[in-house]
C-alpha positions as CSV (number, residue, x, y, z in Angstrom):
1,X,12.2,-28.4,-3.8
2,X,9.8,-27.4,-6.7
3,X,8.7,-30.1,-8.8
4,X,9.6,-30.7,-12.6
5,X,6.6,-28.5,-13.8
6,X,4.4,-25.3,-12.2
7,X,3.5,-22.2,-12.9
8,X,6.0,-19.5,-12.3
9,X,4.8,-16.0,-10.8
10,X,5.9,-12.9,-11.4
11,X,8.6,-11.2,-9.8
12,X,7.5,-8.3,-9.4
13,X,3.9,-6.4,-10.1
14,X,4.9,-3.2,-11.1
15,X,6.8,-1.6,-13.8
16,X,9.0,1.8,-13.2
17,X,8.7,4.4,-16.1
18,X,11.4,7.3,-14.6
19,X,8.9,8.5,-11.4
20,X,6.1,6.3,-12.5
21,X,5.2,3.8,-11.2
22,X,2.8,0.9,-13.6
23,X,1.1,-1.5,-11.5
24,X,0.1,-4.7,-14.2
25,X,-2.7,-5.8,-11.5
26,X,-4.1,-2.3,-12.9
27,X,-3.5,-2.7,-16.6
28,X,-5.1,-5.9,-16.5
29,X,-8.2,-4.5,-15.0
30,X,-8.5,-2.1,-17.6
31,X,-8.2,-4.6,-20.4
32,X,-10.9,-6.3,-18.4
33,X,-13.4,-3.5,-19.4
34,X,-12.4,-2.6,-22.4
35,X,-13.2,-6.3,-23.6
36,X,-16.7,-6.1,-21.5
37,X,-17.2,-2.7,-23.3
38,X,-16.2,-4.7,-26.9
39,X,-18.2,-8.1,-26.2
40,X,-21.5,-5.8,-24.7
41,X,-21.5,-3.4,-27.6
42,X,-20.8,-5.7,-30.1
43,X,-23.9,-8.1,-29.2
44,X,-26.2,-4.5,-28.3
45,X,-25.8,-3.3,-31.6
46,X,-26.4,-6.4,-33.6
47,X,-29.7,-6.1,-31.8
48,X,-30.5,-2.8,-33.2
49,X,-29.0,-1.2,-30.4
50,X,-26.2,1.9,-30.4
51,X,-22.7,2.1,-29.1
52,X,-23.2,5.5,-27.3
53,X,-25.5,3.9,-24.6
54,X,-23.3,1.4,-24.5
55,X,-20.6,3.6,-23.9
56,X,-22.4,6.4,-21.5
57,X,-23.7,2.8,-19.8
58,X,-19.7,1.8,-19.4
59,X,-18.7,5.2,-17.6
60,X,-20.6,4.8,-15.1
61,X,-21.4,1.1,-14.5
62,X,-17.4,0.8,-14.2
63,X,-16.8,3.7,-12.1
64,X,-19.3,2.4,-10.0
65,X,-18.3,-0.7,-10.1
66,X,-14.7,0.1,-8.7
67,X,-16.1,2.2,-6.1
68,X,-18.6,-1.0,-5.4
69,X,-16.1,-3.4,-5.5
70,X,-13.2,-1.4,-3.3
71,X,-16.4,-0.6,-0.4
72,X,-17.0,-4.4,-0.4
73,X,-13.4,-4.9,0.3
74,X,-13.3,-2.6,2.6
75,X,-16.3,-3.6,4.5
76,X,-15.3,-7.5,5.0
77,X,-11.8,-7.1,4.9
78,X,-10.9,-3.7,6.9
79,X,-8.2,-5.7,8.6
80,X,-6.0,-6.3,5.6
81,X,-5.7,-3.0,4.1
82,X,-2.6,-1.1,4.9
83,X,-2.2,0.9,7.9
84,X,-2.0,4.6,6.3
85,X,-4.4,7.1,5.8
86,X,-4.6,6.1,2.3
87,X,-5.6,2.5,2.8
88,X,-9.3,2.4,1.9
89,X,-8.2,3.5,-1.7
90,X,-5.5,1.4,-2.3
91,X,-6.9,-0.7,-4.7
92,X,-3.3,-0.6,-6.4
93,X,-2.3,-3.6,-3.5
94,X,-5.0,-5.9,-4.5
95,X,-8.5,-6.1,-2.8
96,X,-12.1,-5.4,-4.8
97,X,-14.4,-7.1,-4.2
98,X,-16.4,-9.3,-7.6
99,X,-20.1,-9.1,-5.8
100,X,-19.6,-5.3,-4.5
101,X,-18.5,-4.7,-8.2
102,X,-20.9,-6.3,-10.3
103,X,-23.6,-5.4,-7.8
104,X,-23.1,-1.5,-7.8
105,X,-21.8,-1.0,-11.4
106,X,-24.9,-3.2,-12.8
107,X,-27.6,-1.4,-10.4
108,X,-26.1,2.2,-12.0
109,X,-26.0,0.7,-15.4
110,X,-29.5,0.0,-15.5
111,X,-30.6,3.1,-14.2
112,X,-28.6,4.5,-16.8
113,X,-30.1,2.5,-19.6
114,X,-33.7,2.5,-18.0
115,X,-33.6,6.6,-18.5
116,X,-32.7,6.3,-21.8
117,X,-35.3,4.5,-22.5
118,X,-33.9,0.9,-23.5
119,X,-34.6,-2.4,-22.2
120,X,-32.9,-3.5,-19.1
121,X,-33.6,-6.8,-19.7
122,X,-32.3,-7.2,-23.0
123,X,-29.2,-5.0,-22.3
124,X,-28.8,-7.8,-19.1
125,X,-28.1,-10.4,-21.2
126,X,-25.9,-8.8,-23.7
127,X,-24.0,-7.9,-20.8
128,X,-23.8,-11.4,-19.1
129,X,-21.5,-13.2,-21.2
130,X,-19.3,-9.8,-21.6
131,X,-18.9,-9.8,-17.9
132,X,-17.7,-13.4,-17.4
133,X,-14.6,-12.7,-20.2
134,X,-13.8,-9.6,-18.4
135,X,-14.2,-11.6,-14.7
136,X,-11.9,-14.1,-16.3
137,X,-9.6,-11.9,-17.0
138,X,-9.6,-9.6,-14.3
139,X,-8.6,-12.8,-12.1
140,X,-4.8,-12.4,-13.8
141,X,-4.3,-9.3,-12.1
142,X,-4.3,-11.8,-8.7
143,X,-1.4,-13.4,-10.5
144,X,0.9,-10.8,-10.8
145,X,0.3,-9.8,-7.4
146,X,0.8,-13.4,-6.0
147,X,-2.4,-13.8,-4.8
148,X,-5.7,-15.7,-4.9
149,X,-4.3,-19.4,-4.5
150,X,-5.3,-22.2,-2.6
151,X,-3.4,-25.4,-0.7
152,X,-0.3,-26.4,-1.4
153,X,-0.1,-28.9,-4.4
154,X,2.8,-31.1,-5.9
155,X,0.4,-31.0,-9.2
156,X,2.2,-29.8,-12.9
157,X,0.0,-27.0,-12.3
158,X,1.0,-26.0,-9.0
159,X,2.0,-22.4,-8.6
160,X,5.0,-20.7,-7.3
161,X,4.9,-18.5,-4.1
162,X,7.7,-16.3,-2.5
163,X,8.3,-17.3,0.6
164,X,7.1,-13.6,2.2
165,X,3.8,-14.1,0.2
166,X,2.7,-17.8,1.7
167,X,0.7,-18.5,4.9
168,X,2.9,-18.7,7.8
169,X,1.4,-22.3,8.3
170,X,2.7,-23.0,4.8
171,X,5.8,-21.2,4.5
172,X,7.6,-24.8,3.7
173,X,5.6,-25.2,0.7
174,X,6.7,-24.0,-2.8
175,X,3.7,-24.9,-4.8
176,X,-0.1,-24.4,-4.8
177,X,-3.2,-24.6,-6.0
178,X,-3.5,-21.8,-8.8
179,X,-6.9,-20.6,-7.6
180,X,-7.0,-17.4,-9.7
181,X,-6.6,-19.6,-13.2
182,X,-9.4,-22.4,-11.5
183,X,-12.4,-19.4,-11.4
184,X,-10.4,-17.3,-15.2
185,X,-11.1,-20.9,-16.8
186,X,-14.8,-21.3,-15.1
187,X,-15.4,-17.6,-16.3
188,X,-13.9,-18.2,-19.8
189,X,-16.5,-21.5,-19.5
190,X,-19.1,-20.1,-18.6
191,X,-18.9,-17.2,-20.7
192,X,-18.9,-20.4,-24.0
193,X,-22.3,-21.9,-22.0
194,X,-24.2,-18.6,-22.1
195,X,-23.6,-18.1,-25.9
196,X,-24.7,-21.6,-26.5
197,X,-28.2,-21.7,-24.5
198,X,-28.6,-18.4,-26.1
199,X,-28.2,-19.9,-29.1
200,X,-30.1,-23.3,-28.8
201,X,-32.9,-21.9,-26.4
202,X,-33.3,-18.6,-28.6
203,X,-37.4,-17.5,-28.1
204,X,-37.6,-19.7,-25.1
205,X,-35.7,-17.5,-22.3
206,X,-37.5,-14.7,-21.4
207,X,-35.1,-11.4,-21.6
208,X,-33.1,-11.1,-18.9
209,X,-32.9,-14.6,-18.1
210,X,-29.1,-15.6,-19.3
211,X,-28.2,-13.1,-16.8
212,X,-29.7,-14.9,-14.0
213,X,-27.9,-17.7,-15.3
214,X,-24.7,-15.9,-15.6
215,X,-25.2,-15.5,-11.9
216,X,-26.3,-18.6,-11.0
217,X,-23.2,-20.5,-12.9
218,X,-20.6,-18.4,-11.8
219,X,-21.6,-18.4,-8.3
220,X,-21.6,-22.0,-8.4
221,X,-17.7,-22.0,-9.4
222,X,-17.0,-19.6,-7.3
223,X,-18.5,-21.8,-4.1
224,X,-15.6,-24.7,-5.1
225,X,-13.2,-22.2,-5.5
226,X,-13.8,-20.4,-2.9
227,X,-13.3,-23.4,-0.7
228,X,-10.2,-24.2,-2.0
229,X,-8.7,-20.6,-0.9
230,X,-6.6,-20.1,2.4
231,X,-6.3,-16.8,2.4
232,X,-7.1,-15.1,5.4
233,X,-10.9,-13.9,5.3
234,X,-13.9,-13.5,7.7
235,X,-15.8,-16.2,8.6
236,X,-19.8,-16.9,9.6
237,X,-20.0,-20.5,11.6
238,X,-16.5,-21.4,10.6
239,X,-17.5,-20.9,6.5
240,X,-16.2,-18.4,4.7
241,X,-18.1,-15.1,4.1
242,X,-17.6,-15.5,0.3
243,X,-18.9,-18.8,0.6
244,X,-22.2,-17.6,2.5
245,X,-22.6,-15.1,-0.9
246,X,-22.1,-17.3,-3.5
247,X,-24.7,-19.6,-1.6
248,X,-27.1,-16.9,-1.1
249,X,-26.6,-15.7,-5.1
250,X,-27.0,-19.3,-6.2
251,X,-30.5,-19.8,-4.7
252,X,-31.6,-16.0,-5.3
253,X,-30.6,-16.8,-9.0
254,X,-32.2,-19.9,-9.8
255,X,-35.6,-18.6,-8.0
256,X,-35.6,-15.6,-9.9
257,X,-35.2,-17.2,-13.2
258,X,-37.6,-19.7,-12.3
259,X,-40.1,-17.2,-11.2
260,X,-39.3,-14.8,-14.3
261,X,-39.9,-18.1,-17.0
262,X,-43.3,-18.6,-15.3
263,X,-44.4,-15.3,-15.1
264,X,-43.5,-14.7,-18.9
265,X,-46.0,-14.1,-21.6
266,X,-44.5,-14.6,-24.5
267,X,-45.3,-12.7,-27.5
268,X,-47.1,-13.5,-30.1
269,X,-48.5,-16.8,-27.8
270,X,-52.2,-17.6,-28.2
271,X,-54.4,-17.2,-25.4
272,X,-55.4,-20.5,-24.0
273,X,-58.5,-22.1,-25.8
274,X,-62.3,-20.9,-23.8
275,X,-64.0,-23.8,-22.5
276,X,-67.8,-23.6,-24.3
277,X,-70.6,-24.4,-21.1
278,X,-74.0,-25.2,-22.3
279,X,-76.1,-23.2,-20.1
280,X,-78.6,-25.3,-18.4
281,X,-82.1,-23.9,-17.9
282,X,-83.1,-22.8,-14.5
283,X,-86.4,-24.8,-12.8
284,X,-89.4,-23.6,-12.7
């Protein structure tokens, strides 16, 4: 029996147009980018920056970041996808991977901006923020496809599962944890914290630094959450591959930004002060 208030899901994930098929799972990924593609270019250009590498930088950081996200899928999941020839690309049933994505499509971003001559760095952190608003909202498309939730839950935000979409170990249970709105509301979070050490630390993080903190934060939501998930994935020493990456990005993060603070010159900083030594005169 559901309780008085949860979260309804969809009824169905796709929308038929005559012979076309629209799969909402996709549309929300594209309005995913397109607001990455707003928030980046937006925060570029009030730097001095231009929209056209931000745009030549969004062709193929998201294409590669598709193709990047699907292998990752692919790779630790092979036994989920469906059993047709067409499998490995059907990224129109769910299943891409966040750290294949943002790895790949961020490595050929910067290669991109790097040739035309801009600064990595600084791009980084313009994109940081952008990405955690389109992560957030990228996480909805696991709502319309009834996936991406944890336990079962008798909590007012519980949400609804059809019966053919639940564990089989759960298959009593109505209700749970909405896992998908857990890490959109971290993202949306985080996304809020980034603008405001930006904004109160401004001249003390050296550029490219809020990205490593992009990084670190959102890996450290997505190890809770990531816990709190029963869908069937591969596991290392009875933890959950995810849960190994968002460790391993957490420490790699926060030594890295460490390391890149300390290492930092910052300019216009005056060289430290040269001790005087009176010479003292040798024996005869």
């Amino acid at each position: 029996m559901l309780p008085l208030l949860s979260i309804p899901s969809p009824s169905s994930s796709t929308i038929e147009l005559g012979p076309l098929s629209i799969h909402f799972y996709g549309l929300t990924l594209l309005v995913a980018i397109a607001a990455a593609v707003v928030i980046t270019g937006i925060r570029w250009t009030r730097r001095g920056g231009d929209w056209d590498l931000i745009f030549r930088v969004a062709v193929w950081g998201v294409a590669s970041g598709i193709v990047g996200a699907r292998l990752y899928h692919v790779v630790t999941s092979w036994d989920e996808l469906p059993d047709e020839w067409w499998g490995p690309f059907a990224i129109w049933k769910g299943g891409l991977g966040v750290w294949g994505g943002i790895g790949l499509g961020c490595l050929v971003g910067a290669i991109v901006a790097r040739r035309s001559g801009a600064s990595v760095a600084k791009l980084a952190d313009c994109v940081a923020p952008a990405l955690l608003v389109a992560q957030g909202i990228g996480r909805f498309g696991n709502w319309w496809n009834q996936e991406l939730f944890g336990g079962p839950t008798d909590l007012p935000w519980g949400l609804e599962i059809d019966p053919e979409n639940r564990p089989i170990d759960d298959v009593g249970s109505e209700t749970f944890h909405p896992a998908f709105l857990y890490e959109a509301l971290w993202c949306f979070a985080a996304a809020g914290v980034l603008l405001l050490v930006e904004r109160y630390f401004k001249g003390r993080i050296r550029p490219g630094g809020l990205f490593a903190l992009y990084v670190l934060i959102y890996s450290a939501g997505r190890l809770w959450i990531e816990n709190l998930r029963i869908d069937p994935s591969h596991e290392f020493g009875g933890i959950r591959l995810n849960v190994w990456v968002a460790g391993l990005a957490i420490l790699l993060s926060a030594a890295f930004f460490v390391w890149w603070q300390r290492t930092w010159k910052r300019p216009g900083a005056s060289p430290p002060p040269k001790v005087e030594t009176m010479a003292v005169p040798k024996g005869r």
